[in-house]
Each structure stands twice: as structure tokens, then as C-alpha cells.
FIDO-690004 format. One line per field, with one value per residue: residue in three letters; y, x negated, z of N, C-alpha, C, CB in turn; chain. Coordinates in nm, 2 decimals. Each point is the difference from the previous one (the first is absolute). Glycine has a CB too. Layout:
r ALA_...
n.c2 Y_...
n.c1 X_...
n.c3 Z_...
ca.c2 Y_...
ca.c1 X_...
ca.c3 Z_...
c.c2 Y_...
c.c1 X_...
c.c3 Z_...
cb.c2 Y_...
cb.c1 X_...
cb.c3 Z_...
c A_...
END
This chain:
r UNK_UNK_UNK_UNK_UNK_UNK_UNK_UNK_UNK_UNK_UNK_UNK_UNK_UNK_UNK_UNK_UNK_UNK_UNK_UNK_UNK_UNK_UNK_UNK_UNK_UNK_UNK_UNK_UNK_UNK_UNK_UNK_UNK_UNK_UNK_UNK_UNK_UNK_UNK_UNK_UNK_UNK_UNK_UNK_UNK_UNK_UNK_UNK_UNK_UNK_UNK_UNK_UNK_UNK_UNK_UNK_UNK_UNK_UNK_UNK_UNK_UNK_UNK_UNK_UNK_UNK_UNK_UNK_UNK_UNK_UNK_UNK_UNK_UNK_UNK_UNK_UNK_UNK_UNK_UNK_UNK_UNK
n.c2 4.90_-0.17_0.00_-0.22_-0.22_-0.15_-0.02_-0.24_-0.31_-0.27_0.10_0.03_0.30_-0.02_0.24_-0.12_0.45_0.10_0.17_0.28_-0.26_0.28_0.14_-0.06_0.31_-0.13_-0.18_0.19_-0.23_-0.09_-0.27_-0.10_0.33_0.08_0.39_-0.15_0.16_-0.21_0.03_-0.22_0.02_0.13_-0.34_0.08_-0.05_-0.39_-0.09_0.12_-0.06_-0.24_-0.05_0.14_-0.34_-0.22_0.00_-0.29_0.33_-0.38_0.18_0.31_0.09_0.37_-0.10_0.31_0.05_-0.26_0.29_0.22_0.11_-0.29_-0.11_-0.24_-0.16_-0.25_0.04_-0.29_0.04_-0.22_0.29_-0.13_-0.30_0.30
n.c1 -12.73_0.07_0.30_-0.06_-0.19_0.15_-0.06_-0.40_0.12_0.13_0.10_-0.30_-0.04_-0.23_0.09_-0.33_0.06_-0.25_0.13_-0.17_-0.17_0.05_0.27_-0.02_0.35_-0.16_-0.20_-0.05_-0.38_-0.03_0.03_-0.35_-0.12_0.42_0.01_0.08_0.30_-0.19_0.12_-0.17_0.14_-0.21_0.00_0.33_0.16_-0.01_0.01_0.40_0.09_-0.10_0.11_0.20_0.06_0.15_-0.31_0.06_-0.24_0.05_-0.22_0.10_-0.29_0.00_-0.11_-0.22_-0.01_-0.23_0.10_0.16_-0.06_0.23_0.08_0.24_0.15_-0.26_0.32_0.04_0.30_0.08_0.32_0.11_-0.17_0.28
n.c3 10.06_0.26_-0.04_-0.31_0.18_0.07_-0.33_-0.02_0.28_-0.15_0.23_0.13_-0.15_0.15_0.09_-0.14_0.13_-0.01_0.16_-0.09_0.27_-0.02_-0.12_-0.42_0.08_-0.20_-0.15_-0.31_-0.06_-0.19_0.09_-0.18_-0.23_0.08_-0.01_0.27_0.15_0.26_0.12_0.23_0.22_0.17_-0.05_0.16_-0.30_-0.12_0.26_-0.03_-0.19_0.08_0.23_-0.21_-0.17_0.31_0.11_0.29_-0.09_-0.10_-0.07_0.08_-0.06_0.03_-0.15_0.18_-0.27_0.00_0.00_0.42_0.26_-0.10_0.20_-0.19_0.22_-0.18_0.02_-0.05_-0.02_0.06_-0.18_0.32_-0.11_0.12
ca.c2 -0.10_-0.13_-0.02_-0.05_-0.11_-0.16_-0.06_-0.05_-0.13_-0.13_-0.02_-0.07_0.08_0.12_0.17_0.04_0.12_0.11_0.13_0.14_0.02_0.10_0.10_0.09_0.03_0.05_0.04_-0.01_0.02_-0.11_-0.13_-0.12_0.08_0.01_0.08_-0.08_0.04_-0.03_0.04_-0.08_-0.02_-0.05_-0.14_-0.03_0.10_-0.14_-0.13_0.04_-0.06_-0.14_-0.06_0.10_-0.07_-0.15_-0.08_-0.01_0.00_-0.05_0.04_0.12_0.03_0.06_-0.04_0.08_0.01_-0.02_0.09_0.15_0.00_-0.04_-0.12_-0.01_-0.14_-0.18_-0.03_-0.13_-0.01_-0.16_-0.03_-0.13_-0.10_-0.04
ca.c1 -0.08_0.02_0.12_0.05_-0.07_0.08_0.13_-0.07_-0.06_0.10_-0.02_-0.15_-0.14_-0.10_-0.04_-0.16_-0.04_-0.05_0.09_-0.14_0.01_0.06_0.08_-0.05_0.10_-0.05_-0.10_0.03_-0.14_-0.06_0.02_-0.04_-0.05_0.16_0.06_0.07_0.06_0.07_0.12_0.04_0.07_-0.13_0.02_0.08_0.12_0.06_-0.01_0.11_0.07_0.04_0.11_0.13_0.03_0.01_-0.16_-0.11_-0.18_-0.12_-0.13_-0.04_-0.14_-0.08_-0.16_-0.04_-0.02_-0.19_-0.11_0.04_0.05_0.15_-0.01_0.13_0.08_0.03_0.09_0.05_0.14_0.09_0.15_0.08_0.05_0.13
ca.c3 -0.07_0.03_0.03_-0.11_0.02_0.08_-0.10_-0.15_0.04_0.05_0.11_0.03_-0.07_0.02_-0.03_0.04_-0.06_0.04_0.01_0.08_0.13_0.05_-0.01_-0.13_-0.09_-0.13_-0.02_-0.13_-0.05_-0.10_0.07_-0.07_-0.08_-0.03_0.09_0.06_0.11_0.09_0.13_0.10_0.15_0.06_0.00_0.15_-0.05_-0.07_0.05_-0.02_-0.15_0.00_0.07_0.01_-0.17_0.00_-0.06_0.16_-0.06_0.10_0.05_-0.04_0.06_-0.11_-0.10_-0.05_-0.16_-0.02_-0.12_0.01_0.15_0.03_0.07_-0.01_0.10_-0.07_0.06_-0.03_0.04_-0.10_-0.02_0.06_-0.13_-0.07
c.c2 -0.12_-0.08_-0.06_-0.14_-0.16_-0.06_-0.09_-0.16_-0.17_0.02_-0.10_0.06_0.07_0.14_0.01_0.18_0.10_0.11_0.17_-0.02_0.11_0.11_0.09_0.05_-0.03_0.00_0.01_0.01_-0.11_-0.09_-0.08_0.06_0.03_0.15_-0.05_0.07_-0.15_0.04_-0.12_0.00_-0.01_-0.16_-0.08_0.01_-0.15_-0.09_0.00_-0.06_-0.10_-0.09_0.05_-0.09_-0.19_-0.11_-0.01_-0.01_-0.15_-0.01_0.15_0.06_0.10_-0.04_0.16_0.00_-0.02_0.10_0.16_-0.01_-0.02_-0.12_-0.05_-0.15_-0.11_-0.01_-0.08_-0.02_-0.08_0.03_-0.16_-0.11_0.01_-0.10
c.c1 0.00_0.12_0.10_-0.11_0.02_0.05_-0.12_-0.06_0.10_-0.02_-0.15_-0.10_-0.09_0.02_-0.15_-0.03_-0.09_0.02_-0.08_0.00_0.01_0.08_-0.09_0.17_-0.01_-0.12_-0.06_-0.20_-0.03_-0.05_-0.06_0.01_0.14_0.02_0.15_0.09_-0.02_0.04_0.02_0.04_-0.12_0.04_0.10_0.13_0.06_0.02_0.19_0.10_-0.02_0.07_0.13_0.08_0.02_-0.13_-0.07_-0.18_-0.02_-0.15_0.02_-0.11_-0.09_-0.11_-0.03_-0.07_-0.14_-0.06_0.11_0.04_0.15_0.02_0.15_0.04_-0.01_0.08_0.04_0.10_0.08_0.21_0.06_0.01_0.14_0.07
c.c3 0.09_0.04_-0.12_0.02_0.01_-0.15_-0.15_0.07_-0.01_0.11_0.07_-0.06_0.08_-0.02_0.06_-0.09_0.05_-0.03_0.09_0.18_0.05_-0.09_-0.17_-0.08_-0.14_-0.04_-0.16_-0.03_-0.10_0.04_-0.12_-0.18_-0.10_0.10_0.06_0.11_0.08_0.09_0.07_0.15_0.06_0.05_0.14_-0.06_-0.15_0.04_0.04_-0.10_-0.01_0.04_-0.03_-0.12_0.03_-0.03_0.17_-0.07_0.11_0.03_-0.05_0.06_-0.06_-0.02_-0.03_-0.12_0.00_-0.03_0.05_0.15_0.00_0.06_0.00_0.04_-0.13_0.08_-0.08_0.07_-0.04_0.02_0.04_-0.10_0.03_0.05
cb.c2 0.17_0.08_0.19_0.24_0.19_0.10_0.30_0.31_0.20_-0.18_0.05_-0.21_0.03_-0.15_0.11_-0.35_-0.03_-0.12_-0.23_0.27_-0.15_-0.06_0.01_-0.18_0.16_0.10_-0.09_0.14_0.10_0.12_0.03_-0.20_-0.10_-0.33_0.17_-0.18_0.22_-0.09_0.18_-0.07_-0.13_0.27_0.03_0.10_0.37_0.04_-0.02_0.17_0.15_0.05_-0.03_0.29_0.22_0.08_0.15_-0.19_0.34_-0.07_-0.23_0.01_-0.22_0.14_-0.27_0.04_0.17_-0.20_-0.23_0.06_0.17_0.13_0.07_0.20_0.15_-0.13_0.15_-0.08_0.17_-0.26_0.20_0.15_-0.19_0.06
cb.c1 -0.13_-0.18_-0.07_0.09_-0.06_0.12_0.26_-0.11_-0.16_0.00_0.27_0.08_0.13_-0.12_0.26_-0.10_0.19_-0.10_0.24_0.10_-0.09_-0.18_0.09_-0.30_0.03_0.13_-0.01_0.33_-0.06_-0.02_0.24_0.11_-0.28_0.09_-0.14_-0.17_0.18_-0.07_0.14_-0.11_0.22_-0.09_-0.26_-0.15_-0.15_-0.08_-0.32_-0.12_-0.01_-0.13_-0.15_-0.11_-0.19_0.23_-0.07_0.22_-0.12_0.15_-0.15_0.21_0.00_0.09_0.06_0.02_0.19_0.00_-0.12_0.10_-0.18_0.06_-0.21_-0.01_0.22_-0.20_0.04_-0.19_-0.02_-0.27_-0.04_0.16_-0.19_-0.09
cb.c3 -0.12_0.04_0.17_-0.15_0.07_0.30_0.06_-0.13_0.16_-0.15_-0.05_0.02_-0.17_-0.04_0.03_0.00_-0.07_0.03_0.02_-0.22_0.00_0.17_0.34_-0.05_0.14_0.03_0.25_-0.05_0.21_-0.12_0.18_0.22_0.02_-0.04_-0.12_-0.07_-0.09_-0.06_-0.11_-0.14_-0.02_0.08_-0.15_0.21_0.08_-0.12_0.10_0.08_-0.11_-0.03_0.17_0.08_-0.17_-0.07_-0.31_0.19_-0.04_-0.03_-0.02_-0.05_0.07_0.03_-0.18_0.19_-0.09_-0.09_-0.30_-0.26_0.09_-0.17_0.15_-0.19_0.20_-0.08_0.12_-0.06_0.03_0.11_-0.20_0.16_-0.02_-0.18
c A_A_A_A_A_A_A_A_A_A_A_A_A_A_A_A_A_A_A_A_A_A_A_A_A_A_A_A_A_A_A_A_A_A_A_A_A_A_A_A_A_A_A_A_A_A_A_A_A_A_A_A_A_A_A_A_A_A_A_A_A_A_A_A_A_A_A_A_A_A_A_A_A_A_A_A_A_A_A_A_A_A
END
């Protein structure tokens, strides 16, 4: 997925996201009263993938969740102008 990303920006675009911060294979329950899966990287492992696709971060920062125990990487990234 992020490796399709680049190709959705112009040159000079943004990638602004929020990504799991730690190691989750799997997770299956009920979410905002939906049943839901996730699964994410830990936030070293994205900060990675991003650079690896051609995206220079330029802020990144974990945030902890208001209304739970989680906690996940913001990240802002801009595609070469090219």
C-alpha cells in the first residue's frame, strides 16, 4: 500500500497519516459499534516504508490515543517536486 501511494501524489504532494506504532499481526473486535480487524508495523518499521517509496518525512510523532490505551505514529511526508 504505501508503495502505491507515491504514484497517487504530484510531485511536491503531501502524505499526512495515521499509522499503528507498535507490532500488531492481527486484531479482530468490535470498533465504533462495527466489527472490525487490524494489523499494523511498529512505527520504525513504517517510518522505513515511507523513506524506502521515495517520500521525505518531514514531521513525525507519536501521539497517544485520548480515550484508550494506544498509541500511534502522525506522520507527514512530502514526494520529491521532481
Amino acid at each position: 500500500m504505501v508503495r502505491r501511494i507515491i504514484n497517487w501524489l504530484k510531485p511536491g504532494g503531501r502524505f499526512v497519516a495515521s499509522l499503528g506504532s507498535g507490532e500488531c499481526p492481527g486484531w479482530m473486535g468490535e470498533w465504533l459499534g462495527a466489527e472490525m480487524f487490524f494489523s499494523h508495523y511498529d512505527a520504525s518499521t513504517y517510518e522505513l516504508l515511507v523513506r524506502a517509496v521515495g517520500l521525505n518525512i518531514e514531521h513525525a510523532e507519536l501521539v497517544d490515543q485520548d480515550n484508550d490505551d494506544a498509541r500511534f505514529l502522525w506522520a507527514i511526508a512530502r514526494r520529491s517536486a521532481d
